[in-house]
C-alpha positions in Angstrom: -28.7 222.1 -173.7 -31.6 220.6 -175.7 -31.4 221.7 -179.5 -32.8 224.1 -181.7 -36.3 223.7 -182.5 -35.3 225.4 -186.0 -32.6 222.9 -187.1 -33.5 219.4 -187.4 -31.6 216.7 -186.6 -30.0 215.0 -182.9 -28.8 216.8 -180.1 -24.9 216.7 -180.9 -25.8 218.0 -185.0 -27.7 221.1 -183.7 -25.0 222.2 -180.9 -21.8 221.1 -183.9 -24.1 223.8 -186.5 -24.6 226.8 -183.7 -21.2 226.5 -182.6 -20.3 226.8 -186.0 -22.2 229.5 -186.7 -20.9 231.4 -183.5 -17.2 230.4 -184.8 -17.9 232.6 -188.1 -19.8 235.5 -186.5 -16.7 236.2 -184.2 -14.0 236.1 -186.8 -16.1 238.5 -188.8 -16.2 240.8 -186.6 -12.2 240.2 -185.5 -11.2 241.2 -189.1 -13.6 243.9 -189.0 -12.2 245.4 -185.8 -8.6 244.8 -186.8 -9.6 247.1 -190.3 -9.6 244.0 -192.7 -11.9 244.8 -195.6 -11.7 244.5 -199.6 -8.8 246.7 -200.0 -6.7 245.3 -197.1 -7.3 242.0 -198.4 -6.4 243.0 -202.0 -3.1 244.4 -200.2 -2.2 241.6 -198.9 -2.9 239.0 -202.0 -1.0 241.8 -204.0 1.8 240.9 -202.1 1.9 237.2 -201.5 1.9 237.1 -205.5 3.7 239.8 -206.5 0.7 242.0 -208.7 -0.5 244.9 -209.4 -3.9 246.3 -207.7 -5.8 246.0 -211.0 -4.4 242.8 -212.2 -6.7 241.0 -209.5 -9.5 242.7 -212.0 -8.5 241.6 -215.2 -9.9 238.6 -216.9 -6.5 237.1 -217.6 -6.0 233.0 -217.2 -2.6 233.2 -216.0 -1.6 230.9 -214.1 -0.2 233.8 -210.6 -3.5 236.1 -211.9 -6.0 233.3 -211.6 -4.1 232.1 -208.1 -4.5 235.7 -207.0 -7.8 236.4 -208.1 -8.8 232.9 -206.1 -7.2 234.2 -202.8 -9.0 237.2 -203.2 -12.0 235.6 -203.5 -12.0 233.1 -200.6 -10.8 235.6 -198.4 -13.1 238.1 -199.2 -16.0 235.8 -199.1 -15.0 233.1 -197.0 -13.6 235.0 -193.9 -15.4 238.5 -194.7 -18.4 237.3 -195.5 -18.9 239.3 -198.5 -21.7 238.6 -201.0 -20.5 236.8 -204.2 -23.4 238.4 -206.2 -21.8 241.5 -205.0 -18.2 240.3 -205.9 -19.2 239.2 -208.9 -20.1 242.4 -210.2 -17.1 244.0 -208.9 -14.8 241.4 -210.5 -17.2 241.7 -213.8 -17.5 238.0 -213.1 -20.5 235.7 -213.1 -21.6 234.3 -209.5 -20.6 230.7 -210.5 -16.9 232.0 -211.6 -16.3 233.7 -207.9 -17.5 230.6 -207.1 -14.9 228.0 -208.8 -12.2 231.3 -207.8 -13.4 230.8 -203.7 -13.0 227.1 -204.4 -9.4 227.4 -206.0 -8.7 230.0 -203.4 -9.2 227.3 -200.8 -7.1 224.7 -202.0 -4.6 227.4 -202.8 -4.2 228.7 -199.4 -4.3 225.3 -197.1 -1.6 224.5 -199.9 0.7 227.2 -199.4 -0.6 227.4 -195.2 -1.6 231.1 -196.2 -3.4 232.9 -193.5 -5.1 236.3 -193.8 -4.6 236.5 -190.0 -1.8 235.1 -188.0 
């Protein structure tokens, strides 16, 4: 295959993004099929840490909360796809918090070798 008059760059970059790209439309739509959505997610963080539901909401800087809250949102936005705009206002967070929270979500789950999927 040639390459992708829309993305510049060599041969090997273009096929490395589509596949990519492919990779992330399936495992949407595998969570979706298998039911995962914001509360099944929030079930499952709820668990791994202990919480209640609406502890994931509240503003709180402790330490398990902030953990939780970062799970929630890389998961949610990461594998879901979700909007952070939209998550944001949800969480009553600003777009660049749910954005430091995906970050710290990240490290916290290669850490720990948490997977919303197994």
């Amino acid at each position: 295959m040639k390459g992708d008059h829309r993305i510049l760059g060599d041969t090997a970059f273009v096929m490395e993004v589509l596949a990519e790209a492919e990779e992330k439309f399936e495992r949407f739509y595998e969570l979706k099929s298998k039911g995962y959505n914001l509360d099944t997610i929030g079930q499952k963080v709820w668990a791994l840490f202990g919480i209640e539901p609406d502890e994931i909401y509240s503003k709180s800087r402790q330490k398990t909360r902030a953990e939780a809250r970062g799970l929630y949102c890389y998961w949610t936005v990461v594998e879901l796809g979700y909007p952070i705009a939209d998550l944001a206002r949800l969480l009553g967070m600003t777009g660049q918090g749910v954005g430091y929270a995906v970050r710290r979500g990240e490290r916290i789950a290669k850490e720990n070798n948490y997977r919303l999927i197994d």
